[in-house]
VEXDREN-78857 format. One record per residue (C-alpha): residue in three letters; y, x, z. Coordinates in steps of 0.1 Angstrom, whole numbers, padded with zeros to 4 digits, always signed. Example, Ala and Ser with C-alpha at 12.3 -4.5 7.8 and 13.67 -1.06 7.14 Angstrom:
# VEXDREN-78857
ALA-0045+0123+0078
SER-0011+0137+0071
//
This chain:
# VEXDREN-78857
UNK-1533+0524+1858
UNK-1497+0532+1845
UNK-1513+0554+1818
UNK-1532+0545+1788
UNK-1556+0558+1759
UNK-1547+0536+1728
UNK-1579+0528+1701
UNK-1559+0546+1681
UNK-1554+0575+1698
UNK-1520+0569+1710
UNK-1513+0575+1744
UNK-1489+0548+1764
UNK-1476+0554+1800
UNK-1457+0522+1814
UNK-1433+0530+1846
UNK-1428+0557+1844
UNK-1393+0575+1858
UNK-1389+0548+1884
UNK-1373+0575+1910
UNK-1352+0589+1886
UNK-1338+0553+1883
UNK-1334+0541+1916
UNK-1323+0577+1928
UNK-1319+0573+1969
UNK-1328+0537+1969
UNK-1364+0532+1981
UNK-1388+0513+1958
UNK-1416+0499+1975
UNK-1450+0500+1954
UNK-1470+0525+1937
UNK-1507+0539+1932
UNK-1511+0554+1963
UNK-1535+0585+1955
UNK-1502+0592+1933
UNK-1473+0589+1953
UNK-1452+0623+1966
UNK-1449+0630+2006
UNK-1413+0616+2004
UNK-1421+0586+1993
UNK-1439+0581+2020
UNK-1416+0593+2041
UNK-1390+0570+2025
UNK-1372+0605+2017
UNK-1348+0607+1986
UNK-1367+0611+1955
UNK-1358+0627+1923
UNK-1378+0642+1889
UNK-1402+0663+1911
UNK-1414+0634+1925
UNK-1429+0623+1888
UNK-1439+0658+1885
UNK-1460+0655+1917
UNK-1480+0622+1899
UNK-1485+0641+1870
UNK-1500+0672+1887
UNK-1524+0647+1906
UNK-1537+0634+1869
UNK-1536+0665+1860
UNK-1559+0678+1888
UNK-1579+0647+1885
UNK-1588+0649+1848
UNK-1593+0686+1847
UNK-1617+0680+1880
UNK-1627+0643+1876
UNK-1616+0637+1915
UNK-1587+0637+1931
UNK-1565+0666+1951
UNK-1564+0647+1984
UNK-1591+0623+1996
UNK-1578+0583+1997
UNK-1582+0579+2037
UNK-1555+0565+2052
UNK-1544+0544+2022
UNK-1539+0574+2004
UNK-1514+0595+2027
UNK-1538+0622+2028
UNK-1505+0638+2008
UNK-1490+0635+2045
UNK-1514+0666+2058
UNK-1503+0703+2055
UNK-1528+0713+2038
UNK-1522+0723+2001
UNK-1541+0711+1970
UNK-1577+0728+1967
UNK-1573+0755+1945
UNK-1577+0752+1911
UNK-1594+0780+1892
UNK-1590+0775+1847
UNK-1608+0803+1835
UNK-1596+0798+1801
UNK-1559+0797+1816
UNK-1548+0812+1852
UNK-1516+0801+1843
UNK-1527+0762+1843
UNK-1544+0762+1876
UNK-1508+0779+1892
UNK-1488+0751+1870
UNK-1509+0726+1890
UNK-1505+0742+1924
UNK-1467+0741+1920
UNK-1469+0706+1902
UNK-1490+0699+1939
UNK-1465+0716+1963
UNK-1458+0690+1993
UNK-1424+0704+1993
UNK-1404+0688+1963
UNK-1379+0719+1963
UNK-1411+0740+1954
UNK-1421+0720+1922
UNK-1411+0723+1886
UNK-1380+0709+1885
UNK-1383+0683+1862
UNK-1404+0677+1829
UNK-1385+0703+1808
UNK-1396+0726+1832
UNK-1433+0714+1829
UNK-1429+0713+1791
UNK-1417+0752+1788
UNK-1444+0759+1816
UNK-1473+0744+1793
UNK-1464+0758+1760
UNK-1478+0789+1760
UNK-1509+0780+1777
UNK-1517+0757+1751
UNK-1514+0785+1724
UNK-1534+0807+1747
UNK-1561+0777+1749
UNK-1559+0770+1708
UNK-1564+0807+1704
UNK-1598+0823+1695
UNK-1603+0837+1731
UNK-1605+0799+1746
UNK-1643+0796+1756
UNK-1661+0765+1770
UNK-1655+0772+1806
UNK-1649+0751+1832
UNK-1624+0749+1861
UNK-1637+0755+1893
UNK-1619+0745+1925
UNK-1630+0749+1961
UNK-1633+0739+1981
UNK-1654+0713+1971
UNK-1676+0716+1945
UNK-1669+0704+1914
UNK-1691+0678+1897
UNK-1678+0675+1864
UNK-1675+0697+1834
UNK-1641+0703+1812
UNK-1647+0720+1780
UNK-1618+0737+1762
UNK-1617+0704+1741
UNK-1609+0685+1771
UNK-1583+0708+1784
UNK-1561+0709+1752
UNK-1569+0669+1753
UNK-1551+0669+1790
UNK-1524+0693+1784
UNK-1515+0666+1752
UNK-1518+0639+1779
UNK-1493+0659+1802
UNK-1472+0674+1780
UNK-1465+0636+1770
UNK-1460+0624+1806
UNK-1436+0653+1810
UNK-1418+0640+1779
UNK-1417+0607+1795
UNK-1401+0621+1828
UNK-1376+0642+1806
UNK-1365+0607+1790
UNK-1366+0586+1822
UNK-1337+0608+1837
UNK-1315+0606+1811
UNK-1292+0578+1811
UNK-1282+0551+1787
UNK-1254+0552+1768
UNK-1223+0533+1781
UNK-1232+0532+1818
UNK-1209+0566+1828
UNK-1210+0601+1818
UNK-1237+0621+1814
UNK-1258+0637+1847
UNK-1253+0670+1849
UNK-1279+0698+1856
UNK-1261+0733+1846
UNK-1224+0744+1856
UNK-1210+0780+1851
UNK-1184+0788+1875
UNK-1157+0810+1858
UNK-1137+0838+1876
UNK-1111+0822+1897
UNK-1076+0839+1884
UNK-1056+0861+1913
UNK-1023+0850+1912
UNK-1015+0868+1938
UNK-0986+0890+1938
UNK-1007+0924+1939
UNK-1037+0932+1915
UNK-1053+0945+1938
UNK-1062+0911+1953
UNK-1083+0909+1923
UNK-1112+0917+1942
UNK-1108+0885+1967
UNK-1104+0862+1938
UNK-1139+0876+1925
UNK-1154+0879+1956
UNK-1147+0844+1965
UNK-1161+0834+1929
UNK-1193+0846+1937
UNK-1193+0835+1974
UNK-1187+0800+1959
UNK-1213+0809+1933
UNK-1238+0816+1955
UNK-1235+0785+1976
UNK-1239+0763+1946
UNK-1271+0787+1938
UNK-1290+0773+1963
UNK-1290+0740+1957
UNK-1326+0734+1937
UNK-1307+0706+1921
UNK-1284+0725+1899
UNK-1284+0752+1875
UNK-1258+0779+1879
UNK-1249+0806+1852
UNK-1251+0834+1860
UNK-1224+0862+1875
UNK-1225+0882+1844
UNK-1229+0852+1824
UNK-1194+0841+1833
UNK-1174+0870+1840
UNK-1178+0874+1798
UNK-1152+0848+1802
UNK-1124+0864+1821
UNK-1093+0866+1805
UNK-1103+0855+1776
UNK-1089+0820+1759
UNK-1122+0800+1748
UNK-1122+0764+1749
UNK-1144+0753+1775
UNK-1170+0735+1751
UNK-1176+0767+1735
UNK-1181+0780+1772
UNK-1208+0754+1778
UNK-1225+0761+1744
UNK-1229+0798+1742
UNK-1241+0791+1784
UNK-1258+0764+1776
UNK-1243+0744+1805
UNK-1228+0710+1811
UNK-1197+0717+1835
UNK-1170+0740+1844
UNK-1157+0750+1876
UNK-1127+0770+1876
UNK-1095+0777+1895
UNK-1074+0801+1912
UNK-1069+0819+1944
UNK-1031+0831+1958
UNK-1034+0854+1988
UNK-1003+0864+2010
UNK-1012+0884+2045
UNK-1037+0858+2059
UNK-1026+0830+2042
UNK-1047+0816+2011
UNK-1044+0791+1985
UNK-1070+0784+1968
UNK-1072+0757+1936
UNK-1104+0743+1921
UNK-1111+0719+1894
UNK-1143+0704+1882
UNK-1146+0701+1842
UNK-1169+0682+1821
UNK-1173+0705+1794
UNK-1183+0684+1767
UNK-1158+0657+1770
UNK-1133+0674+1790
UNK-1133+0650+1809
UNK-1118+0660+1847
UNK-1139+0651+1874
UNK-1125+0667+1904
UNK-1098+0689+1915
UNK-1080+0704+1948
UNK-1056+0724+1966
UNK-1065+0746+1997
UNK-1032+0758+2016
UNK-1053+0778+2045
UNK-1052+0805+2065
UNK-1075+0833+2056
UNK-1102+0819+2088
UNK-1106+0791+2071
UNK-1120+0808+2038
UNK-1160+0799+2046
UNK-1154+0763+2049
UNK-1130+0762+2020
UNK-1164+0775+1999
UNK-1186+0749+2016
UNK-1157+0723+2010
UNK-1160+0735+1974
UNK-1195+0736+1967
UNK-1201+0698+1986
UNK-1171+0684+1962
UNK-1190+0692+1931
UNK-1225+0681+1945
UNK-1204+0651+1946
UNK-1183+0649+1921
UNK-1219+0652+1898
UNK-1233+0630+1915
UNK-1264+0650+1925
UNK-1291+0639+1948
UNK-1302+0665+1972
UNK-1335+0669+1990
UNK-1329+0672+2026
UNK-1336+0711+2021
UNK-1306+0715+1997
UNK-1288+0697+2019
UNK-1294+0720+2050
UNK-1283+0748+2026
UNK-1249+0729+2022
UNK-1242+0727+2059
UNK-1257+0762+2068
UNK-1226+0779+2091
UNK-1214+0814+2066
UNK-1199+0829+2096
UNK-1185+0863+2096
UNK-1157+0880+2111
UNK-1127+0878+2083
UNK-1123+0920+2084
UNK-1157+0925+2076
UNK-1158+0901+2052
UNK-1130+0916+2035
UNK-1146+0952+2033
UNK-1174+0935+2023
UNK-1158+0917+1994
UNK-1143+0952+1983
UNK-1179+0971+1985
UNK-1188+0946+1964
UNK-1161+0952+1938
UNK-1171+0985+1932
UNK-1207+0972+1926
UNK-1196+0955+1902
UNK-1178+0989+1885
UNK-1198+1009+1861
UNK-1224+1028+1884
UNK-1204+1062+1883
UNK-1210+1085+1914
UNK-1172+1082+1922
UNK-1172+1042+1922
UNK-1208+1041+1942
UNK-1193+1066+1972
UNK-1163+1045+1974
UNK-1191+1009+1979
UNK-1214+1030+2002
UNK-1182+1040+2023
UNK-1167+1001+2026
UNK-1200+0988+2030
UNK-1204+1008+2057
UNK-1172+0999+2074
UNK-1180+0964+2070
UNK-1209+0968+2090
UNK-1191+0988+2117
UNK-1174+0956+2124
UNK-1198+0937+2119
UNK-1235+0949+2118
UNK-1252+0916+2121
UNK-1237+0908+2085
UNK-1269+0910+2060
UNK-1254+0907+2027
UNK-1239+0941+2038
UNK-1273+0956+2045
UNK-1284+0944+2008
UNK-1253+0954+1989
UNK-1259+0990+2009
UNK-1292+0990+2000
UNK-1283+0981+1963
UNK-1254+1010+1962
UNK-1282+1035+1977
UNK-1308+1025+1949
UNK-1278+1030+1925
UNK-1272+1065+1937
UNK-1308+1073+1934
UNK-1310+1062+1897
UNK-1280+1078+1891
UNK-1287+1116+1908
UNK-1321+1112+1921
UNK-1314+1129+1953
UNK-1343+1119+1977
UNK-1319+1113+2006
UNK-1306+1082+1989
UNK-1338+1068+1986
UNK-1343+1073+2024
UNK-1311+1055+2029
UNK-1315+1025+2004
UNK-1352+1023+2020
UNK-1335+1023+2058
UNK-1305+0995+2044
UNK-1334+0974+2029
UNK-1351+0974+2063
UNK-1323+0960+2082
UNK-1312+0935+2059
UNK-1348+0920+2058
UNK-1349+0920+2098
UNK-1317+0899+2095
UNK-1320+0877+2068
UNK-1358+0877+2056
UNK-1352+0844+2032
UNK-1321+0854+2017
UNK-1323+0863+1981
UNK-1304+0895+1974
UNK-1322+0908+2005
UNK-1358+0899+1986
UNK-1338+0910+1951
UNK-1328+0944+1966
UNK-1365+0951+1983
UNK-1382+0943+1954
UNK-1362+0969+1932
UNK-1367+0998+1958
UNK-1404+0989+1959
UNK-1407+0989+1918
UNK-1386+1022+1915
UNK-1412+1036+1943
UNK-1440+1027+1929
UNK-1453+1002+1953
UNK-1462+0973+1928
UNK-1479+0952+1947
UNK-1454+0948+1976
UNK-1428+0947+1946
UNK-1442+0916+1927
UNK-1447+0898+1965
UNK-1410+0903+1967
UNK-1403+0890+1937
UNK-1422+0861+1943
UNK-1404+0854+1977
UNK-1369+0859+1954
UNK-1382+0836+1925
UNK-1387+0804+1950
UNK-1349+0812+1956
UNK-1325+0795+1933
UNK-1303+0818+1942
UNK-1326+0846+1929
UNK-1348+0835+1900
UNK-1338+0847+1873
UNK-1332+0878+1886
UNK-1369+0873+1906
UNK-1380+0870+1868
UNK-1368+0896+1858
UNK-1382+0919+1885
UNK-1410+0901+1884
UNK-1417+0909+1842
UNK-1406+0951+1848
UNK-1430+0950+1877
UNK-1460+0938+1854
UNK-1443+0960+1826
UNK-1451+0993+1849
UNK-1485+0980+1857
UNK-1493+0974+1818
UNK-1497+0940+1821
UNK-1476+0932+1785
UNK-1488+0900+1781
UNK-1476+0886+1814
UNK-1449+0906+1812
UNK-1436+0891+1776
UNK-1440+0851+1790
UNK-1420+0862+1822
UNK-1392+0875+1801
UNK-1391+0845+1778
UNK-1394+0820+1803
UNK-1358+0838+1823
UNK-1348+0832+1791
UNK-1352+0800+1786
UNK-1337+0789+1825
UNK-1305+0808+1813
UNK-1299+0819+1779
UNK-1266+0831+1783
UNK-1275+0855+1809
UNK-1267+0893+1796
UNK-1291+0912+1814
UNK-1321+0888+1801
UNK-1319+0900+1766
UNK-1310+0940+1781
UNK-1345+0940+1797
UNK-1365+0923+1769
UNK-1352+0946+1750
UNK-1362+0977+1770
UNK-1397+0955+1774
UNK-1399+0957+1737
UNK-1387+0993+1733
UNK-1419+1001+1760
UNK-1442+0980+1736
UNK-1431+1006+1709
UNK-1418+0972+1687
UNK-1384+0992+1679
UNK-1369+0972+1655
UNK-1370+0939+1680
UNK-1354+0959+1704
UNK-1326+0972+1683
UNK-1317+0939+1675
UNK-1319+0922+1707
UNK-1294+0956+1720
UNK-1277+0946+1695
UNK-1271+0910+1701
UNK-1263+0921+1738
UNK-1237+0941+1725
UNK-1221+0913+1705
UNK-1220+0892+1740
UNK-1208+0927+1755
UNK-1186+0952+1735
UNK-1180+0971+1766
UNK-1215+0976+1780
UNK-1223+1008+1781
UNK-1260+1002+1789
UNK-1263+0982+1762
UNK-1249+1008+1734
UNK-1272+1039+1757
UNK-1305+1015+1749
UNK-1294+1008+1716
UNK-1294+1044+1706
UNK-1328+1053+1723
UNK-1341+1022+1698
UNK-1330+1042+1670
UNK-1342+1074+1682
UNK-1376+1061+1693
UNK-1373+1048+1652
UNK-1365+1082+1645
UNK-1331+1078+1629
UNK-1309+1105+1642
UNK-1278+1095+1634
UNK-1276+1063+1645
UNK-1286+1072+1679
UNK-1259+1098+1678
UNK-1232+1070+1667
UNK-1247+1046+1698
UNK-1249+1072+1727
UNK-1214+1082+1717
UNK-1199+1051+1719
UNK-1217+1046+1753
UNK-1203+1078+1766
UNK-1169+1067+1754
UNK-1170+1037+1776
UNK-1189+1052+1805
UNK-1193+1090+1812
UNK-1224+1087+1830
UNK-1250+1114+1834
UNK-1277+1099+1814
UNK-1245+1097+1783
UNK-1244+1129+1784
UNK-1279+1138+1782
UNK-1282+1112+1757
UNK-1256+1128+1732
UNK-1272+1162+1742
UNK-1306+1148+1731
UNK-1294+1137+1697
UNK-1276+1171+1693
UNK-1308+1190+1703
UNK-1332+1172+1676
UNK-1297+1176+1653
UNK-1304+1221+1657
UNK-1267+1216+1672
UNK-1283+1237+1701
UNK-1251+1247+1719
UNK-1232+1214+1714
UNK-1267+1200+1728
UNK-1267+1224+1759
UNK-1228+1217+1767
UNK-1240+1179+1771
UNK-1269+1187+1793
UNK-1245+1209+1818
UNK-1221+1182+1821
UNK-1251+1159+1830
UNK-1264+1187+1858
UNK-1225+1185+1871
UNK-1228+1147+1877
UNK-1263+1142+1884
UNK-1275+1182+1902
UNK-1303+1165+1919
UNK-1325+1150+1882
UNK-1350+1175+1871
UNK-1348+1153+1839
UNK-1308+1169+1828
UNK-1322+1205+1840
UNK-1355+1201+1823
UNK-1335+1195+1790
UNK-1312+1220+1797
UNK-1337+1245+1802
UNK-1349+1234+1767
UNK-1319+1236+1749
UNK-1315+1275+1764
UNK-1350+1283+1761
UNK-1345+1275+1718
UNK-1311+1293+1717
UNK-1314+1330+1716
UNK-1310+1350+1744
UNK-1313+1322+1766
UNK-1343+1330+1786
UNK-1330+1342+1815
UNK-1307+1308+1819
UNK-1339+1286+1804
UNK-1364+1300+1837
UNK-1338+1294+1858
UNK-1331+1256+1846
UNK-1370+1252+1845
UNK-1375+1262+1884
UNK-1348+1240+1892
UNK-1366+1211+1875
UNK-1398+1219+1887
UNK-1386+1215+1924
UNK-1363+1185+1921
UNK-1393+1170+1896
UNK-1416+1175+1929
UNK-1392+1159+1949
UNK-1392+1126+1927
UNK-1432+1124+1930
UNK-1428+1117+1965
UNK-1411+1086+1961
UNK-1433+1076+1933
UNK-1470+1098+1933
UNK-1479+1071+1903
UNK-1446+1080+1872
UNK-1468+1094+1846
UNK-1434+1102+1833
UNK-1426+1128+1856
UNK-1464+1141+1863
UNK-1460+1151+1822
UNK-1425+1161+1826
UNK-1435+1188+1858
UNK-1463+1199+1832
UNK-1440+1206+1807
UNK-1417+1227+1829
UNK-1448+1246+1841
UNK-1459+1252+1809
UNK-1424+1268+1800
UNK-1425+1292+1829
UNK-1462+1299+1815
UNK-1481+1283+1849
UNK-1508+1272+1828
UNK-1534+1263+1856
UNK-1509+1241+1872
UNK-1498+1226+1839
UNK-1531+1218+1824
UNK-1539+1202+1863
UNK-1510+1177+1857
UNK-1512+1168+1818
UNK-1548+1156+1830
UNK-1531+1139+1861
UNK-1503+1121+1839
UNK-1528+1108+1813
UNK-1554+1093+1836
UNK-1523+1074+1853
UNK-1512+1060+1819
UNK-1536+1067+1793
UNK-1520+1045+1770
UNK-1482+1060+1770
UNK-1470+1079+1732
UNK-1446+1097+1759
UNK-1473+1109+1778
UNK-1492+1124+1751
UNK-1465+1138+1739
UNK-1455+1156+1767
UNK-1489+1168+1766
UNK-1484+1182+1729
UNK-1456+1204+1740
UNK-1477+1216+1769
UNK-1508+1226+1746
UNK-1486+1239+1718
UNK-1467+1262+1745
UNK-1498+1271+1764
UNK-1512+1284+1727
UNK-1537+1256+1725
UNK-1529+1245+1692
UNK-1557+1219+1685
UNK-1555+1206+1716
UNK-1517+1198+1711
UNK-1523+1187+1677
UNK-1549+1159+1695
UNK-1522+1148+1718
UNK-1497+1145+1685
UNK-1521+1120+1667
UNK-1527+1100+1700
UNK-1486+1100+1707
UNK-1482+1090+1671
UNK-1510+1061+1669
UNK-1491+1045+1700
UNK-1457+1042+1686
UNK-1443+1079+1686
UNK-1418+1086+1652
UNK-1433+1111+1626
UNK-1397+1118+1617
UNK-1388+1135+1647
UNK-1422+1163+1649
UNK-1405+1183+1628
UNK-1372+1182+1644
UNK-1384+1193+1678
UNK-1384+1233+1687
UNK-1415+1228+1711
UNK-1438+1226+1684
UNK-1426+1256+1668
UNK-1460+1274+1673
UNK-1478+1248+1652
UNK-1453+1239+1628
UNK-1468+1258+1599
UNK-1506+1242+1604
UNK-1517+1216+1574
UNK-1529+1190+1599
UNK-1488+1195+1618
UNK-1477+1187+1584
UNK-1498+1160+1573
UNK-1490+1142+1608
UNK-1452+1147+1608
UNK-1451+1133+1564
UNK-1446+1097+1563
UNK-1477+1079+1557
UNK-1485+1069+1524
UNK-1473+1031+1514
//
């Protein structure tokens, strides 16, 4: 009754926002159909609980009846039992938006009507679009009774996109009663002062410790790690801090160690008035550095003035216990985490990891960061044994903390680099229902679809981490890799390239910035962007990078001098001896090197399809090595293996080329070359590469490596 049509087509809701402005007080009163579990439970209410009444009109107009019957004067909400499910066949993504509008947990709902608003965006564009058919939403059980044409879905996503607006509104105070509430905060890197540098990793560490206390609190948005550590040393006022963030308040301060003796100093900063809303002074001994975070984290959920559900709450008063040695090994393992991923700086994290958990094995945030630095090693050499050992640290982490984010972060990754998609996304999802973990959940979440193919989901999962934190580096980093996939190279340049204006010194950044270019087919640049990456990071996949550009370049020996120094940091990826053995096998007198660099590939490549039967990628890369040593059978065997696993991949098909051209099936390759270049593969560079030597002098080679007519 609070919500109504206008003749005129205006739509008027009256009361709405009530718990957002009484905030722990109880109000008495409502429609009882609509009203959350914790109001009847006379628990403290917040935006969720609005979000709850508008998922119940929501339900009820897209079903003409209600979620949960009206027995017992409506507190059928009081039952355990979720919300029938709610199936939109013009939009899957509307029936899950009502589900989580429906959760009897608040903590599990939208947050608020921004969050409903971003979440209802795209489904309206998918229901304006030409695809939308009159079908009707079916939930079950039971059955439904009514029909809702597309009409009369676009008619109640207006409805609730205007109720969300109305919530959005409510919660935002008047002017003149107090500053504004606060919903983001970025913690900055506390400064060491301490009298050795090499306390700078206990200043850090106890940044994120502090980080990731305030993380789990559903009430609050916290930048993100990389987000903020931008910031460090650097003189930026603090409003610019918030806007580039996007956040309302700053925590910073500053951390003095002496022996076992800490003092730690904290201050709470609105960032757009500069206005100081809480600071302190911690003179402790090092024991006392767990509460000191907790003391920390409960002082700004005060000094903002947040109301917490009772499950945020319990989060606040959750005992971090650990025994202060292996804390502090921990807090170094995770310092050289945090280093560029060099084999050096991951053996020196494996080993203090390790030593953490010798004095203390029941500490899981060792487990995950072991798992993390055993995953890093894999993608770094691709020695099997690592995988075994990240798999192993994953497994013991889970058995001791199964809810804890970086445990569910760390799983998922393993399971998407192995393969296991499924099991990933489930992961992922666990990790996204974490505020700790979502965006990073997100993120898993969108490369998991991307392996699977599934673009479309892939694309709104990246947007929408990029809309909950749009200062966070590594959003834009894998967007742009999504886009580089989706053979869009130009989108990806540029959003490499914005990364890199965040992040001179990213050396990921600058390596993915050069593939752009190369995928574009423009040479040089690549060359000028791998270069700088291998100036700030000499990583194996720098190397082979710059060896790559000086391969397509005819700089054949510069090319295979990169590729060695790759093999000597990374001996166990067929990918640097694969290209090795290319860059001898087109250099003469070579042969003899190129067979050897090709067997070498071929078992280390067989290696890597045991951890993940299902990369295309490597299926086509063993062909190719195959078809260098001229095993034809077993080459032909895999080029069909790789494309029926990803029919759809330009790499793929050109892998195949190379095979057919060097198994002296020149039609056959020149097929493959048309396929690779209708999905996304660069003209410019066919002519460039010594693989297709045998075909190079054919009119149809030629036509296909011109620029098409304008």
């Amino acid at each position: 009754s609070n919500v109504f049509l206008c003749e005129d087509g205006r739509v008027k809701l009256l009361d709405f926002g009530m718990a957002r402005a009484f905030g722990r007080r109880r109000v008495s009163g409502g429609t009882p159909a609509y009203m959350a579990p914790e109001q009847w439970r006379e628990a403290p209410e917040d935006e969720r609980t609005d979000v709850y009444a508008l998922g119940v009109m929501l339900f009820e107009m897209l079903t003409g009846e209600l979620p949960f019957p009206e027995d017992d004067h409506g507190k059928g909400t009081l039952s355990s039992r979720p919300a029938p499910s709610l199936e939109v066949p013009e939009s899957s993504a509307l029936g899950a938006l009502v589900a989580r509008m429906l959760e009897k947990d608040p903590t599990a709902r939208p947050r608020d009507g921004a969050e409903v608003l971003a979440a209802l965006s795209p489904i309206e564009a998918e229901l304006r679009g030409p695809e939308s058919r009159e079908r009707r939403p079916e939930h079950r059980p039971p059955r439904i009774r009514r029909r809702a044409r597309a009409p009369l879905l676009l008619g109640a996503l207006l409805l609730a996109a205007i109720a969300a607006g109305a919530i959005l509104w409510a919660k935002q105070p008047s002017t003149g009663r107090g500053p504004a509430r606060v919903h983001a905060i970025v913690v900055l890197p506390f400064a060491n002062l301490s009298d050795s540098a090499e306390n700078e990793y206990f200043s850090d560490g106890l940044t994120d410790e502090i980080r990731q206390v305030l993380t789990r609190l559903r009430e609050l948005r916290v930048a993100a790690r990389t987000s903020s550590v931008y910031f460090k040393g650097k003189t930026v006022e603090l409003g610019e801090v918030a806007r580039r963030l996007g956040v309302d308040a700053v925590l910073e301060g500053s951390v003095r160690r002496d022996r076992d003796r800490v003092r730690i100093a904290a201050e709470l900063v609105d960032a757009r008035s500069g206005f100081h809303i809480w600071s302190q002074t911690y003179d402790r001994t090092l024991e006392d550095v767990f509460s000191i975070q907790q003391d920390i984290a409960r002082q700004v959920v005060g000094g903002l003035e947040i109301v917490l559900t009772r499950a945020s709450e319990d989060e606040l008063r959750k005992p971090r216990a650990a025994s202060v040695p292996a804390y502090d090994l921990y807090l170094r393992g995770r310092a050289q985490l945090r280093l560029p991923r060099t084999a050096a700086n991951l053996d020196r994290a494996t080993a203090l990891l390790e030593q953490a958990l010798a004095a203390d094995p029941g500490l899981a945030q060792a487990h995950a960061g072991l798992c993390e630095a055993w995953l890093a090693r894999y993608e770094l050499a691709r020695a099997a044994e690592s995988f075994e050992q990240a798999e192993s640290a994953c497994g013991r982490a889970l058995a001791r903390d199964p809810e804890a984010g970086e445990v569910r972060l760390a799983l998922g990754n393993l399971l998407l680099l192995s393969g296991r998609y499924a099991q990933a996304e489930e992961n992922f999802r666990r990790a996204e229902a974490l505020p700790s973990a979502q965006i990073d959940a997100l993120l898993g979440l969108a490369r998991t679809y991307l392996s699977e193919r599934r673009t479309a989901e892939a694309e709104r999962t990246f947007d929408r981490a990029a809309r909950l934190d749009p200062g966070y580096g590594r959003v834009h980093l894998y967007k742009g890799n999504f886009l580089l996939q989706s053979g869009r190279y130009a989108e990806a340049a540029q959003s490499y390239a914005e990364e890199i204006a965040r992040w001179p010194e990213d050396p990921k950044a600058h390596n993915n910035l050069g593939t752009a270019y190369y995928a574009a087919g423009d040479l040089e640049k690549a060359a000028q962007a791998w270069k700088a990456s291998l100036q700030l990071s000499t990583t194996p996949s720098a190397y082979s990078n710059v060896g790559t550009s000086s391969f397509y370049l005819g700089r054949l020996a510069e090319a295979a001098a990169m590729y060695e120094r790759a093999v000597e940091l990374a001996p166990k990826d067929h990918r640097n001896w694969g290209n090795l053995g290319d860059a001898y096998a087109s250099a003469p007198g070579g042969a003899a090197k190129a067979r050897a660099a090709y067997e070498k590939a071929i078992e280390l490549c067989t290696e890597r399809l045991r951890v993940n039967a299902s990369d295309a990628s490597a299926i086509a890369e063993l062909a190719h090595y195959h078809a260098s040593l001229g095993h034809a059978k077993e080459a032909r065997q895999l080029v069909a293996r790789a494309l029926k696993v990803d029919p759809d991949s330009a790499y793929v098909h050109y892998n195949a080329a190379l095979v057919n051209a060097r198994l002296d099936d020149p039609n056959a390759a020149l097929d493959e070359i048309e396929r690779a270049v209708a999905l996304g593969r660069q003209r410019q560079l066919l002519a460039r590469d010594p693989g297709l030597e045998p075909i190079r002098d054919r009119p149809r080679f030629q036509a296909l490596a011109s620029p098409p007519a304008k």
